[in-house]
BAMARDO-277857 format. One record per residue (C-alpha): x, y, z; residue in one letter. Coordinates in steps of 0.5 Angstrom, whole numbers, plus 500, padded with zeros to 3 digits. Each point is the difference from the previous one (the first is absolute). Example, Ala and Ser with C-alpha at 12.3 -4.5 7.8 and 13.67 -1.06 7.14 Angstrom:
<nodes>
> 525/491/516/A $
> 502/507/498/S $
</nodes>
This chain:
<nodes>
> 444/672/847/X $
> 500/497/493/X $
> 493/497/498/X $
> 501/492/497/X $
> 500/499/494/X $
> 495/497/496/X $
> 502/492/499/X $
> 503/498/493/X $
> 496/496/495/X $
> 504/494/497/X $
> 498/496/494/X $
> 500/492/501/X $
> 505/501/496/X $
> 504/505/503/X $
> 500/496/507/X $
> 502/494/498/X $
> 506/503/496/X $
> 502/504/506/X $
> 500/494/504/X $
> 504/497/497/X $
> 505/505/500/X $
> 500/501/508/X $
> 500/492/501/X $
> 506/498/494/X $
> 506/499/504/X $
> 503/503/493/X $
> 497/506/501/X $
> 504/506/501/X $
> 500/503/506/X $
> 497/507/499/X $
> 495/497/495/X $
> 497/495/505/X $
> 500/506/505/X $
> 496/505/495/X $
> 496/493/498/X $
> 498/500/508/X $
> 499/507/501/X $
> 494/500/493/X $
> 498/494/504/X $
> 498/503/506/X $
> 498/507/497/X $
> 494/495/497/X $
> 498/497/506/X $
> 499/506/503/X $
> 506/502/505/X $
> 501/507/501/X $
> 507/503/496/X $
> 503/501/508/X $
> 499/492/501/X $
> 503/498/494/X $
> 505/504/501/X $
> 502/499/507/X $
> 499/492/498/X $
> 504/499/494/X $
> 506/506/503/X $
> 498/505/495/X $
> 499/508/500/X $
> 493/501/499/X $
> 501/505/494/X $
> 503/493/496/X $
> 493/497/501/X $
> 497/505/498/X $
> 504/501/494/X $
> 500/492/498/X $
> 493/501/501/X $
> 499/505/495/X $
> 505/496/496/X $
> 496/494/499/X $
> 493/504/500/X $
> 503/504/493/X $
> 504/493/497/X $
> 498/493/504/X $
> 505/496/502/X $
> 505/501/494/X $
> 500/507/504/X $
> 504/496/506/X $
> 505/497/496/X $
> 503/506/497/X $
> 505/505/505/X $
> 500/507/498/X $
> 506/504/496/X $
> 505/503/507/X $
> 497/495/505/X $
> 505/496/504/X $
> 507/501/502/X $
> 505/505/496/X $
> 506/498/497/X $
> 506/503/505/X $
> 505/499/494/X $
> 500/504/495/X $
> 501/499/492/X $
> 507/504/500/X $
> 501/495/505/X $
> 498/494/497/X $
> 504/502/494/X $
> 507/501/503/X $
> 499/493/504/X $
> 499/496/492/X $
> 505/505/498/X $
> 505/498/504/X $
> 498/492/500/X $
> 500/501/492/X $
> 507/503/499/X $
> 504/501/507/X $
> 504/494/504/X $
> 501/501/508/X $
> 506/501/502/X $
> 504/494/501/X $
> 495/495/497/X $
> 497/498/494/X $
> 493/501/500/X $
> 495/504/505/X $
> 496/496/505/X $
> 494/503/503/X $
> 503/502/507/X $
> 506/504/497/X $
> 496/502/494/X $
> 494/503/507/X $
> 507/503/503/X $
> 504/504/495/X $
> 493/504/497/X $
> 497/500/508/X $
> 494/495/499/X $
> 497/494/504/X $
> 503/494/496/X $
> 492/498/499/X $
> 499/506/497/X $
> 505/498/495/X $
> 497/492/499/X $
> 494/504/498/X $
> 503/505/495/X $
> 504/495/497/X $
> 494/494/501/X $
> 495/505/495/X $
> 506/501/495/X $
> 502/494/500/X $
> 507/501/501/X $
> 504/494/504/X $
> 507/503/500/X $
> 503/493/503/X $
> 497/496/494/X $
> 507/500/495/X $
> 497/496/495/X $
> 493/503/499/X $
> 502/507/502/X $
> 503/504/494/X $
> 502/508/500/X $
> 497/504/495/X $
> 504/507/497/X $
> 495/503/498/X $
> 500/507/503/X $
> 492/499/501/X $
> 500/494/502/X $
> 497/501/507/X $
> 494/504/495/X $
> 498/495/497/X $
> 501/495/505/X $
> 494/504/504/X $
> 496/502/495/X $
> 499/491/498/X $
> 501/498/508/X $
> 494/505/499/X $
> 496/497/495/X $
> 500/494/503/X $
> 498/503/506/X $
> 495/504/498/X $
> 498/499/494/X $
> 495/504/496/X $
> 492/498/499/X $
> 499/497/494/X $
> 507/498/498/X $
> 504/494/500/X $
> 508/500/502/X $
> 505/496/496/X $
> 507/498/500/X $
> 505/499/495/X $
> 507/497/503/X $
> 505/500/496/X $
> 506/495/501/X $
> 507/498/496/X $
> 500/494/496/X $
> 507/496/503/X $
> 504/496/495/X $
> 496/493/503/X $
> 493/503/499/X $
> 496/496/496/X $
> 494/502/498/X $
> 493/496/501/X $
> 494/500/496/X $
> 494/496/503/X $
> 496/495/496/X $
> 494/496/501/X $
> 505/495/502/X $
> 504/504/505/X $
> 505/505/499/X $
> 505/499/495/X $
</nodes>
């Protein structure tokens, strides 16, 4: 049988912040389940407890415990490099379905929609939602979806969805959309009065 572990020490502090995070309803779930687990590690609960209370394996607290004694609180907030659910497509996947969406129409219609798009490269129609959400990709939109011919396209467009997505610490991302001038533009320039 395991001994009880020595309760927590929190600051004020601490407390408070940890708190708030389990009462707000805006919390995340899994945030406000750690918040209560630290909680209940400082009021003296053995893990066993703790666990069985907040529906968690003993090793979890132990580990959340551990996690807050090295880094306080910010330590709950972050989730660990290969924690949570795998990808169950694969990138070659991914790529052949914007591939597809990009340069090919289905038979007998003039763009994809996600269901037939979901049947001809054998997925779920939600999976193709997500991959075309995360690349901004709306087939259906004629007047705002324009087709690249450049060969790397597909290339780059992951490299700058990735960017945005995950930039690097310490930079920043800009844009620059290029548009055509139309025979009826008129430029503006603003002025202290207006644009002009």
């Amino acid at each position: 049988m395991w001994a009880s572990a020595a309760p927590l020490s929190l600051t004020e502090d601490q407390r408070r912040v940890l708190e708030g995070w389990r009462r707000a309803p805006s919390t995340p779930q899994g945030l406000a389940l750690r918040a209560s687990v630290i909680l209940m590690a400082a009021e003296g609960i053995p893990n066993r407890t703790i666990a069985k209370t907040v529906g968690v394996s003993r090793p979890s607290v132990l580990l959340w415990r551990e996690r807050f004694g090295r880094a306080g609180p910010k330590a709950l907030t972050r989730i660990e490099k290969g924690r949570g659910r795998k990808p169950s497509i694969g990138p070659e996947k991914v790529k052949a379905i914007i591939e597809a969406t990009l340069h090919s129409t289905p038979p007998g219609a003039t763009h994809w929609s996600c269901r037939t798009m979901a049947k001809a490269m054998g997925v779920s129609p939600d999976t193709v939602n997500r991959i075309w959400r995360a690349h901004e990709l709306q087939p259906h939109r004629v007047i705002s979806f324009k087709l690249s011919n450049d060969p790397r396209f597909v290339e780059k467009l992951t490299d700058v969805v990735g960017l945005y997505l995950n930039p690097p610490e310490h930079a920043i991302v800009l844009c620059v959309d290029e548009k055509a001038c139309t025979s009826d533009y008129t430029p503006s320039v603003a002025s202290d009065r207006g644009a002009v």
